[in-house]
VODOKE-518442 format. One record per residue: x, y, z of N, C-alpha, C, O in turn; residue in three letters. Coordinates in steps of 0.001 Angstrom, whole numbers, plus 500000, padded with zeros to 6 digits. Atoms other than C-alpha are relative to their C-alpha. Example, Ala and Ser with C-alpha at 12.3 -4.5 7.8 and 13.67 -1.06 7.14 Angstrom:
<rs>
500890498810500000512300495500507800500900501200500000501936501181500665ALA
499180498810499940513670498940507140499230501090500730499739502198500899SER
</rs>
This chain:
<rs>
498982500357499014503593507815476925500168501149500986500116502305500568UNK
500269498836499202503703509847480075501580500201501037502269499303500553UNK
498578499442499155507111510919482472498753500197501447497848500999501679UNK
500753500405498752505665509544485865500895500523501234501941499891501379UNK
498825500421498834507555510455488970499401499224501103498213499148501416UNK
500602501085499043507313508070491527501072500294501453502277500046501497UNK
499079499283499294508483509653494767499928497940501395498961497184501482UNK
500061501412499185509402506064497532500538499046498687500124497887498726UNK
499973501019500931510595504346494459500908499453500297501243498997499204UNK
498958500764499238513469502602496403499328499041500795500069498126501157UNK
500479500498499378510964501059498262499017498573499548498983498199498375UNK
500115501389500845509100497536498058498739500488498605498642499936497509UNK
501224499933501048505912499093496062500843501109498858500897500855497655UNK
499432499059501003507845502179494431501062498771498898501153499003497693UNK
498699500781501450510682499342492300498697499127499489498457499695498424UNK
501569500349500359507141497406491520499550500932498609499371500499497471UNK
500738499011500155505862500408490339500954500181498875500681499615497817UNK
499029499501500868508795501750488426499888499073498784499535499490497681UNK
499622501435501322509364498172486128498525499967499587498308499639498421UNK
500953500267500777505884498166485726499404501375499258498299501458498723UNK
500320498158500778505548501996484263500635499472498719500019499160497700UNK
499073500506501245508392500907481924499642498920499032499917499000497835UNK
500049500781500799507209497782480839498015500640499513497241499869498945UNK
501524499719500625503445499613479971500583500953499181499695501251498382UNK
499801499462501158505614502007477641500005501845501180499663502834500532UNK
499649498841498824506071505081480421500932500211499712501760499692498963UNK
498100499550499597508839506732481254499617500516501863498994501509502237UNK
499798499813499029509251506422484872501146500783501007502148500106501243UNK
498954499563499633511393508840486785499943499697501550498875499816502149UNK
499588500459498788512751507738490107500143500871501030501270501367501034UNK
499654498848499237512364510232492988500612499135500953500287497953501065UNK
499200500786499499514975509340495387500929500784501267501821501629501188UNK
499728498963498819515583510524498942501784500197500479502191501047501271UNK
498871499385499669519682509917498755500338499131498526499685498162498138UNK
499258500031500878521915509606495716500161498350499672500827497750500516UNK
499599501472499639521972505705494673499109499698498408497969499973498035UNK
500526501027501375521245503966491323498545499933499901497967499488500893UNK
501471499883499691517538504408490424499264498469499641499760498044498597UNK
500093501117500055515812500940490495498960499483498752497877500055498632UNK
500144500026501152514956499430487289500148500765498997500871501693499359UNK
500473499446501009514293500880484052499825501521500011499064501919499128UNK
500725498736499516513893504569485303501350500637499946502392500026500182UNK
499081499216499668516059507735485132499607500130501724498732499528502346UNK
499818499658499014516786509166488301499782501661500751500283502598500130UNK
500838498387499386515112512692490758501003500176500961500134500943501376UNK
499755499892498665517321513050493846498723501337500959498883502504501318UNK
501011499522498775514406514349496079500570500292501482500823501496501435UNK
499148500252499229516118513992499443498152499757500991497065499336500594UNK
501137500171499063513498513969502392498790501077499604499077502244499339UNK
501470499530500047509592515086501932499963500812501126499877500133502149UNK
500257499168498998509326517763504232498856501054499425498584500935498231UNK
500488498763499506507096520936504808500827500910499204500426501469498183UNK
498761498908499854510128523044504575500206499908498454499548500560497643UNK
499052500505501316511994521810501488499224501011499110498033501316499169UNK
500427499289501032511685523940498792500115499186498760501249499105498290UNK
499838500665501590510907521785495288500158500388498670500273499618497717UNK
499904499557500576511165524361493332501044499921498711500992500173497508UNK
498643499900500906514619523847492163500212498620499668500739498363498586UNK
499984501424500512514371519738492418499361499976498609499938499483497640UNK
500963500219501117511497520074489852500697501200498508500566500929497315UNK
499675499426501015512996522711487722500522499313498682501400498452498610UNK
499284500912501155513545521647484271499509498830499686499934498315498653UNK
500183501563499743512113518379484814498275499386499791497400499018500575UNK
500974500306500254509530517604482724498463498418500268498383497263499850UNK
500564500745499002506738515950484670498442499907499469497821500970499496UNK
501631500403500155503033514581483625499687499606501242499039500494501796UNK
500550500319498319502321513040487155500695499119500905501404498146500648UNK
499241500781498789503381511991490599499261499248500192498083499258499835UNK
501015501656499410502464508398492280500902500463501173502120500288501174UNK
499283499467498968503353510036495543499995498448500996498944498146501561UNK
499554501258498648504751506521498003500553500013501228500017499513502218UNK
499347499254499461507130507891499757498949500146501615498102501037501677UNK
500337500101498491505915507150503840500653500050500805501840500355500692UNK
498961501028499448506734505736506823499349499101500354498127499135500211UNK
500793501258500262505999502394507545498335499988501207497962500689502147UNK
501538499893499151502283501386508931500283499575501739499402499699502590UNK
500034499944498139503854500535512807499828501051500310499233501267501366UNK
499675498874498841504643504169513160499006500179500771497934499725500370UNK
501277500269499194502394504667515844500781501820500754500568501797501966UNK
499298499091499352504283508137517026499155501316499067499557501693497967UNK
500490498751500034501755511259516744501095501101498958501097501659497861UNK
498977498827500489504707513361516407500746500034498795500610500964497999UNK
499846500517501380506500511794513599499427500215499292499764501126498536UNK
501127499757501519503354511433511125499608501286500068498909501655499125UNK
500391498718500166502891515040512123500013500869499106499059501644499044UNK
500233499722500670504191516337509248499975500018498549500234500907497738UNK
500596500539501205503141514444506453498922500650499192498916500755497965UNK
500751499534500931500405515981505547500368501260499211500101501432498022UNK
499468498543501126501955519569504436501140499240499572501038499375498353UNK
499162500398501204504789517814502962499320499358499044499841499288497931UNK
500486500817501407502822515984500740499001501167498829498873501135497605UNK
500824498864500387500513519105500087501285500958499481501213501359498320UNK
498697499636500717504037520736499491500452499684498863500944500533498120UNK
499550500266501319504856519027496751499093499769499135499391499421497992UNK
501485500140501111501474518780495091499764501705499244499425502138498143UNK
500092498364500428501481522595495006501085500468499262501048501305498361UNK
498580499575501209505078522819493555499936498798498875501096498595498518UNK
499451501105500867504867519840491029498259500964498909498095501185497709UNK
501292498936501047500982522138490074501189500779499103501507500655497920UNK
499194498485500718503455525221489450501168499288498973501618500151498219UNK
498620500522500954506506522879487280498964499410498888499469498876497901UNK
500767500868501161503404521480485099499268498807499694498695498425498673UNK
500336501191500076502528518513486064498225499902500439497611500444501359UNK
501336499824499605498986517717485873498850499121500339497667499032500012UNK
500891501348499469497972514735487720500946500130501528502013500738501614UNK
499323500253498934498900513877491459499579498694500689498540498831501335UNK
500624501532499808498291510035492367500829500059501515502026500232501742UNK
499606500352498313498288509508496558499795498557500248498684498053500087UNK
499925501287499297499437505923497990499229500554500950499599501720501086UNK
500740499784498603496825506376501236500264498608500470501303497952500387UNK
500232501234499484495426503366502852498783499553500679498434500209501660UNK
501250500458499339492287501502503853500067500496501628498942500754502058UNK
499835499615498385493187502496507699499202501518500065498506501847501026UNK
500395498729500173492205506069506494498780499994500160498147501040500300UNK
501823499954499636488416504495507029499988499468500895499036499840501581UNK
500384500137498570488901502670510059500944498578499881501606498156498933UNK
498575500835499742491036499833511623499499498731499482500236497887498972UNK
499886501318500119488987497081511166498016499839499571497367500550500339UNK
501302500412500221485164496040509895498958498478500025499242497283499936UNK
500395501190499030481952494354511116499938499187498823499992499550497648UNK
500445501168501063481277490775509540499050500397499018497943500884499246UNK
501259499883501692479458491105506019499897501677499569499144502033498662UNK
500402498565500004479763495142506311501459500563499322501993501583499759UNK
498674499317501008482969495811503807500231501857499812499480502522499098UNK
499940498663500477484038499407503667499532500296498508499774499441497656UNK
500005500231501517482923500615500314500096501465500060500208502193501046UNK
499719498332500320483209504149498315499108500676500569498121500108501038UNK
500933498703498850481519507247500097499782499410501485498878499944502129UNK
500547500258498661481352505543503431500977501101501083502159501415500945UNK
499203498702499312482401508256506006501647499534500576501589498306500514UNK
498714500300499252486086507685507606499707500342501129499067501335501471UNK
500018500003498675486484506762511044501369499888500408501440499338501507UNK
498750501055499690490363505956511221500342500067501796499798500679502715UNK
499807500198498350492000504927514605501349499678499933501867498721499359UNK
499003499808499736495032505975515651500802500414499171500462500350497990UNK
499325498800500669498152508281514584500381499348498544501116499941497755UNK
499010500550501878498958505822510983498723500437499540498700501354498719UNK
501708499548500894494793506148510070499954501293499811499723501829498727UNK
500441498980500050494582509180511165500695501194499350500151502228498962UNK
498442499481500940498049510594509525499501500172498400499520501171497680UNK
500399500209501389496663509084506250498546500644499419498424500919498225UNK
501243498825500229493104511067506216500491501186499991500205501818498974UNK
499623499161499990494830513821507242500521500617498755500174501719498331UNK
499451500195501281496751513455504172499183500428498480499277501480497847UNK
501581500609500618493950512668501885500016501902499770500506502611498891UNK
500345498966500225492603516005503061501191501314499960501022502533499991UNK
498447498755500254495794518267502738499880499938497988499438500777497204UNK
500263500138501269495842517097499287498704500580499446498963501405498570UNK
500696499746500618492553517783498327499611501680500105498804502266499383UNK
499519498717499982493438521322499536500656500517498645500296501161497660UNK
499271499641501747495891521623496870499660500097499409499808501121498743UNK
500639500512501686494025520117494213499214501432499769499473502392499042UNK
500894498334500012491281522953494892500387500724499616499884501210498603UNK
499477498589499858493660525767495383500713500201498433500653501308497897UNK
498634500276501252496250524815492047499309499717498813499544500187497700UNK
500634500872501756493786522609489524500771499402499254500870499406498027UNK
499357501332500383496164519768489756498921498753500362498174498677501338UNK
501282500388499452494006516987489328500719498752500939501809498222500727UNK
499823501189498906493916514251492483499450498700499733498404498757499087UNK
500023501235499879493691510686492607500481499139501155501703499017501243UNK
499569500150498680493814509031496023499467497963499986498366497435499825UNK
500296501230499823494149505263496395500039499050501335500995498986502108UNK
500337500269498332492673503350499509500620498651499921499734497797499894UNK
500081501899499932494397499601499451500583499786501314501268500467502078UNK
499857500573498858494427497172501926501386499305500262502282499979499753UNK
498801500393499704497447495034503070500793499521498828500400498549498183UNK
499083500135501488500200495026500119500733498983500401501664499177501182UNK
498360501048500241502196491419499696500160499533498928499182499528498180UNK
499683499908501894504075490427496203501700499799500921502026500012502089UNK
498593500471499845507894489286496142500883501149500410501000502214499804UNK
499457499142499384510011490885498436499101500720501201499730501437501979UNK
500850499527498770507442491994500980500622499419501255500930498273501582UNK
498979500201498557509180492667504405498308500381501273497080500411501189UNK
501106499980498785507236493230507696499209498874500647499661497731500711UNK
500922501269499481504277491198509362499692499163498975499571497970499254UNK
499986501642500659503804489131506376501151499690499722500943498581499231UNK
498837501315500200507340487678505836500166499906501463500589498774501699UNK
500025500747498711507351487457509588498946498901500091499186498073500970UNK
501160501137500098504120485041508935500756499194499288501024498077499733UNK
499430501145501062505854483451506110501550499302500921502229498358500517UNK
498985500566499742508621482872508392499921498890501295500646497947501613UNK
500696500754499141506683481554511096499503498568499535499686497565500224UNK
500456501254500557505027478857508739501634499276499827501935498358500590UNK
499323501032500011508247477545507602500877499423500824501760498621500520UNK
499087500380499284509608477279510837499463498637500324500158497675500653UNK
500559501352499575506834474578511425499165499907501382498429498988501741UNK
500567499830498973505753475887514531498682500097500123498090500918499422UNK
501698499776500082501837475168515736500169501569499436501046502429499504UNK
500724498320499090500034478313515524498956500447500489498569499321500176UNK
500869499809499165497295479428517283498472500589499456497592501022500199UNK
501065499447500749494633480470514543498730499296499367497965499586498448UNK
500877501262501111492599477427513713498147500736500481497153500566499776UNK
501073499654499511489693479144515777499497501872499079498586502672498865UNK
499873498144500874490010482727513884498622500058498737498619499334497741UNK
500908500413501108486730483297511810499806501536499936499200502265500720UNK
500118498309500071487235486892510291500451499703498563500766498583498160UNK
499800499749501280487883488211506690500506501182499849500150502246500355UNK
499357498717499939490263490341505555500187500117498091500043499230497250UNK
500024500040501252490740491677502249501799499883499371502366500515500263UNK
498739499514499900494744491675500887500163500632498264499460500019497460UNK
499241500088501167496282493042497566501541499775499669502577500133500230UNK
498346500438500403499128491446495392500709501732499506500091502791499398UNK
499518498786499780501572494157494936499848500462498477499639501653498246UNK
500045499632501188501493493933491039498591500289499557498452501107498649UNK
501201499128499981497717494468491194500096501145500323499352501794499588UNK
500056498827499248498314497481493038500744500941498799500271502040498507UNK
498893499424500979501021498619490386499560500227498595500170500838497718UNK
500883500245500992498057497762487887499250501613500146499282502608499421UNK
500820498962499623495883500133489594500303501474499666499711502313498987UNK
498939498568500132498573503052489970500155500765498610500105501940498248UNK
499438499663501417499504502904486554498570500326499108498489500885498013UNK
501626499258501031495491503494485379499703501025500785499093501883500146UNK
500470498919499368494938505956488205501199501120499402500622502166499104UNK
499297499465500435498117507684486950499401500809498275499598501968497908UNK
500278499354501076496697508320483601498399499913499321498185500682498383UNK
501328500137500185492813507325483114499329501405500376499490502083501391UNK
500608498318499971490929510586482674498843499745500705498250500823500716UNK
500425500525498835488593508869485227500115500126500929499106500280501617UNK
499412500246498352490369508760488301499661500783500467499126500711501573UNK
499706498868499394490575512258488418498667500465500657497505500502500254UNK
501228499548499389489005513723491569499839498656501025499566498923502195UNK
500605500485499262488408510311492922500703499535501002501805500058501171UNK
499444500531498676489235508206496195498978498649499427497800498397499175UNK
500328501381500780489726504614494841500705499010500906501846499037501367UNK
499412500847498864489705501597497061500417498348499203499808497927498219UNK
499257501396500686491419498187495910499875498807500944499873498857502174UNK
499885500720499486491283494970496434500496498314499053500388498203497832UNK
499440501248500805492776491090495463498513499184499084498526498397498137UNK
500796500229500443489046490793495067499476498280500774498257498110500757UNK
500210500549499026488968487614497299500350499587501348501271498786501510UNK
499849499898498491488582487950501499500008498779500543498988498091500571UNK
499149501244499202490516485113503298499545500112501389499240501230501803UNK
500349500068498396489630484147507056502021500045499945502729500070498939UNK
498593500137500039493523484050508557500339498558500022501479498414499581UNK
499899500838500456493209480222508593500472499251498574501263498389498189UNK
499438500812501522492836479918504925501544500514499531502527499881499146UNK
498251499796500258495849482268504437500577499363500529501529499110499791UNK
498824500634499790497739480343506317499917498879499459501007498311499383UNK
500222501581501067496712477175504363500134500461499196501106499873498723UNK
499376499560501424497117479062501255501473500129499848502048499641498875UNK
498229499684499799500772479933501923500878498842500416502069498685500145UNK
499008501084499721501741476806503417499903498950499118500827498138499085UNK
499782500565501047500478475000500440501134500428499005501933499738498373UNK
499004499736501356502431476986498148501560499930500204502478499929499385UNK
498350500288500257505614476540500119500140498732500597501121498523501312UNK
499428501440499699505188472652500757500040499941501411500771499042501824UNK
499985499409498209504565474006505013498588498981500134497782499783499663UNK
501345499410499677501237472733505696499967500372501503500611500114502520UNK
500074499099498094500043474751508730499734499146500319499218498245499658UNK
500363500473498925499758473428511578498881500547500852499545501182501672UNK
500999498687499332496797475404513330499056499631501413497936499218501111UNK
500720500093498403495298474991517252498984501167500000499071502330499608UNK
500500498585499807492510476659518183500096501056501596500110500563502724UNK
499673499295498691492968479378520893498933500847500249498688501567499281UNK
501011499436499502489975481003522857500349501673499175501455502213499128UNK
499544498759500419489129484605520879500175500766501352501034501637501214UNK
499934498932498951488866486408524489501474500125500567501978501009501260UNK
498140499298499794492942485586524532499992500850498883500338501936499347UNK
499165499081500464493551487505521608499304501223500030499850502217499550UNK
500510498560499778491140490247522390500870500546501184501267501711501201UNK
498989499259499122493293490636525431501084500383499444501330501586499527UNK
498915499798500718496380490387523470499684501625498953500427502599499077UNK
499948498783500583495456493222521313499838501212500513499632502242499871UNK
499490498652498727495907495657524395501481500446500133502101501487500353UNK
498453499860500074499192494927524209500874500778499650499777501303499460UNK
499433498809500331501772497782523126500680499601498853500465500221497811UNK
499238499973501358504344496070520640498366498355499258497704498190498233UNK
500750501389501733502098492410519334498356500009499981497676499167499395UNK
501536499333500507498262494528519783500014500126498511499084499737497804UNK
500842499654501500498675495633516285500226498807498842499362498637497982UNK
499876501548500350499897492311514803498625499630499971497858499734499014UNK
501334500770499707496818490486516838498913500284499440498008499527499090UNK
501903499457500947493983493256515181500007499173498523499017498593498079UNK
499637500234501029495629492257512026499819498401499986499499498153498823UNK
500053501097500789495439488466511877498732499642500975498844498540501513UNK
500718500630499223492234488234513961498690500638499917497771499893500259UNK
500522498557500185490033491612513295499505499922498441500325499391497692UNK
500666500297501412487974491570509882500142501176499387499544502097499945UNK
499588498516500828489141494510507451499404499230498713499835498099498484UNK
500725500127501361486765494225503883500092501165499551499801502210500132UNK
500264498959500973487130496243501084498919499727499007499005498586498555UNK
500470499962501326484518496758498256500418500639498991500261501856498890UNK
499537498449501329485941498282495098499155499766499068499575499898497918UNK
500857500219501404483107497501492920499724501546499257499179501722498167UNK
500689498763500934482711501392492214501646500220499525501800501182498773UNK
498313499683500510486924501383491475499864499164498858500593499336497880UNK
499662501013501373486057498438489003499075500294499026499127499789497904UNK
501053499487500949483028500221487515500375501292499289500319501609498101UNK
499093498392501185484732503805486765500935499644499326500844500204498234UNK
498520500093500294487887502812485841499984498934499104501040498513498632UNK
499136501092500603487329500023483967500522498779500577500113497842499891UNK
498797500430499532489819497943486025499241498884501156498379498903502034UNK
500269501055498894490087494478487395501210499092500489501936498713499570UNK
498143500210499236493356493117489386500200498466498906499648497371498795UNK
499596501404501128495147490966486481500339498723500247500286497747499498UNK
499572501374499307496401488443488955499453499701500650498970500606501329UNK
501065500027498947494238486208491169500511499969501079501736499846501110UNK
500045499791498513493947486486495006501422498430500069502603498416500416UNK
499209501466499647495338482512494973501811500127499680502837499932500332UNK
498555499886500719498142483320492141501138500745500878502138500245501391UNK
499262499117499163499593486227493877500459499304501080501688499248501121UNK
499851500460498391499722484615497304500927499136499855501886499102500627UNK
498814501074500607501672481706495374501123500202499981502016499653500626UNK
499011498986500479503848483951493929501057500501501285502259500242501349UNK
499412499260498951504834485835497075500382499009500995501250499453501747UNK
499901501271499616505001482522498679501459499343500014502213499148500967UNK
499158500370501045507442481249496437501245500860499901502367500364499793UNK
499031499484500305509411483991496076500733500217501531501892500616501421UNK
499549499905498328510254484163500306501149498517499696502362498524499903UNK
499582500989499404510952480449500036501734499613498882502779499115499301UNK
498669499501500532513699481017497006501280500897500460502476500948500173UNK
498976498606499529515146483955498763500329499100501158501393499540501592UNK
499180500293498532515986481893501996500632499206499646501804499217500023UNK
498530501050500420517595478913500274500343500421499123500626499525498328UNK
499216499334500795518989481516497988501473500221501379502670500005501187UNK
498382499819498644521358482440502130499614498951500082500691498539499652UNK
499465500889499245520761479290503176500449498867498919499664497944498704UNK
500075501405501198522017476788500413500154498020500855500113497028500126UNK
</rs>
């Protein structure tokens, strides 16, 4: 049984994360950027903000620690240089003070963006392929990556860096419950022409993953990419989702040279790459070291997360 900290654990993947440490026989401790009930099953860290600066010395004191599942971001719009600026020494900050308190694993949330925004038809990112990312969230998250693997070097804490692609699972906020909210409004939509593949993971796969990269004497050292294991055009997702909440899409097709224009755009460009733009993962070398294959299927999950949107709205709207 291991004393995990899980720094973002307020957040939709960190309370995920937490209930599922606990229910594998863990002890999950809750790092927690302001004073507030730690979510599920988990004692409680007050962390306050990830900085550079911050000294962890005295958070960590005392506080017996086997390994971090560092989450703790900001979300994938930021698009502000300056902001993600300094992420990478805070995260290298606390890898180097959590070395010196004992702890001797360090598990990094990254993100497929960290190799590039988007990939050609049939050509899936896979392990060792060089990183290209694009723009200040990709390039934030390599940055990252390599700050960390600074540490690891310098300390002989060991690293574990996980690459997944788009996280949805119950409670997922952002561009997919804005999709999910779009389907049940009923409104056409404009994707029937869309012939791309993207890869997604359910969130409790991901929480699968964490929890073997967290302690598999495997991991260590590597950069592990995830996936639901089956790549959807955005058509079928949206036929997958509107089956499961009784929606069926509606879908028109719309010339691709509109949404290649559209993705010039400043606020609904990064939307458009995203439901139109082909992102593939391979993790066949994450499912060959490790063991490890996502417990829930691509379909189930999608159900699931589906399902749980369409409860939560006629949960306010009765």
């Amino acid at each position: 049984m291991a004393r995990i900290l899980v720094t973002g654990a307020a957040g939709f993947i960190g309370r995920a994360l937490c209930r599922g440490l606990a229910e594998r026989g863990h002890r999950p401790v809750a790092g927690l950027r302001h004073p507030a009930p730690p979510p599920g099953a988990t004692e409680g860290l007050l962390l306050g903000d990830i900085t550079p600066e911050r000294d962890w010395s005295r958070a960590l004191r005392g506080v017996r620690i086997d390994t971090i599942v560092h989450l703790a971001q900001r979300a994938h719009s930021t698009a502000d240089p300056a902001a993600l600026a300094p992420e990478p020494a805070a995260a290298a900050a606390l890898a180097r003070a959590a070395a010196r308190a004992g702890a001797r694993r360090f598990v990094y949330l990254s993100s497929i963006v960290a190799m590039g925004a988007a990939t050609a038809p049939g050509r899936p990112f896979r392990a060792g392929d060089e990183p290209r990312p694009e723009g200040p969230y990709g390039q934030s998250k390599l940055a990252t990556e390599q700050a960390l693997a600074e540490a690891a070097r310098d300390t002989g804490i060991e690293l574990a860096i996980i690459r997944p692609p788009l996280v949805h699972g119950p409670g997922v906020r952002a561009n997919f419950r804005a999709l999910l909210r779009l389907l049940t409004s009923g409104i056409p939509l404009p994707f029937a022409a869309i012939n791309n593949r993207r890869s997604l993971i359910f969130v409790e796969n991901l929480v699968d993953l964490l929890a073997t990269a967290a302690t598999n004497p495997e991991a260590a050292g590597q950069t592990l990419l995830c996936s639901d294991g089956a790549d959807l055009s955005t058509p079928d997702l949206v036929r997958t989702l509107g089956a499961a909440l009784n929606r069926p899409a509606r879908l028109f097709p719309v010339p691709n040279a509109v949404f290649a224009l559209g993705r010039h755009l400043p606020l609904a460009g990064p939307l458009l790459a995203r439901l139109t733009l082909s992102l593939q993962v391979d993790d066949s070398a994450t499912r060959e070291r490790l063991g490890w294959a996502p417990p829930v299927s691509a379909a189930e999950g999608l159900a699931m997360t589906a399902r749980d949107f369409a409860a939560a709205a006629e949960k306010a709207n009765p």
